[in-house]
C-alpha positions, 0 to 999 in steps of 0.5 A, spaced: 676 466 664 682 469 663 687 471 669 691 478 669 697 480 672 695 484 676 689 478 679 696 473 680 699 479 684 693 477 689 693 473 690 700 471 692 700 477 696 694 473 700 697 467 700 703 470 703 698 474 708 695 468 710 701 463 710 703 468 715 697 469 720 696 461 720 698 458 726 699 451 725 694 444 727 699 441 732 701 448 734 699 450 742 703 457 740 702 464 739 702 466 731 709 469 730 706 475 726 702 477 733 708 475 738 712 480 735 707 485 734 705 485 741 711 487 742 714 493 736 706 494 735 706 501 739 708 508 737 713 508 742 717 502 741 717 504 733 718 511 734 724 509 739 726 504 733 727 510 728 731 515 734 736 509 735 736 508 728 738 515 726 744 514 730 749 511 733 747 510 740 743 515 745 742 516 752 736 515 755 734 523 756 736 525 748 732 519 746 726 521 751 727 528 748 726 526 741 719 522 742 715 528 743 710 526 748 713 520 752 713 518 759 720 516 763 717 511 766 714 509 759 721 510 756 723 505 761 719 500 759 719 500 752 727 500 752 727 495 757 722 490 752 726 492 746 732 490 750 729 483 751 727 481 744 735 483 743 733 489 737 736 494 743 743 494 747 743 498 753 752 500 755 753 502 762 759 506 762 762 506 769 763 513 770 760 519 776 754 519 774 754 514 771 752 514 762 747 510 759 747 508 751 742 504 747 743 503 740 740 499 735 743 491 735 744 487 729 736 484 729 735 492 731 738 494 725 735 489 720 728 491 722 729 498 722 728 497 714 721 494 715 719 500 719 722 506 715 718 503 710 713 504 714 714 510 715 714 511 707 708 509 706 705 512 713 708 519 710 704 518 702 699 515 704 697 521 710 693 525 705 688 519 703 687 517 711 685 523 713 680 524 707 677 517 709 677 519 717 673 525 714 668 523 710 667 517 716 666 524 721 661 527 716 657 520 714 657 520 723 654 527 724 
């Protein structure tokens, strides 16, 4: 049997997809891949991700402006946890009222890469995700 190109790609790509969900033997700790996902895996650390990296820095309230639908409380909570990864810096600037920044660190911007192609593939894809979603409904109905 001979094997393509295309059969070699493959099976890289699941070797690769398999080398990173495996945890090892020895090993009580949480897969990587999981750990990180917890934590950048909703929309609204990846939407805050986008805006931060659109941008220099943001104040809280342009950056609550910008992720139509978000809560305070929730802006909050999402920059807070960005924060303790280290993908967010928070700069309080001693003035009256005082003026709060967050821009995207180093290892912020290094991970933006990854979302905005992300992104990309979310934006060419849309068409075929919402004609799958659709013929799921009308097979349900």
């Amino acid at each position: 049997m001979e094997v393509t190109v295309v059969d070699a790609q493959t099976a890289e790509v699941r070797a690769a997809a398999k080398k990173i969900i495996t945890v090892p033997p020895d090993s009580f700790a949480l897969c990587p891949v999981r750990d990180i996902l917890d934590r950048i895996g909703d929309k609204w650390s990846l939407l805050s991700i986008l805006h931060l990296g659109s941008t220099e820095s943001l104040r809280f309230n342009e950056l609550r402006k910008r992720i139509d639908g978000i809560s305070q409380r929730m802006l909050t909570v999402t920059l807070r946890g960005l924060e303790a990864d280290g993908l967010v810096t928070r700069t309080v600037y001693a003035e009256v009222p005082p003026r709060v920044e967050y821009a995207l660190t180093e290892l912020g911007q290094s991970l933006l890469g990854a979302v905005i192609q992300l992104g990309n593939w979310a934006a060419v894809h849309a068409p075929a995700i919402a004609e799958a979603r659709q013929r799921m409904t009308l097979a349900a109905a």
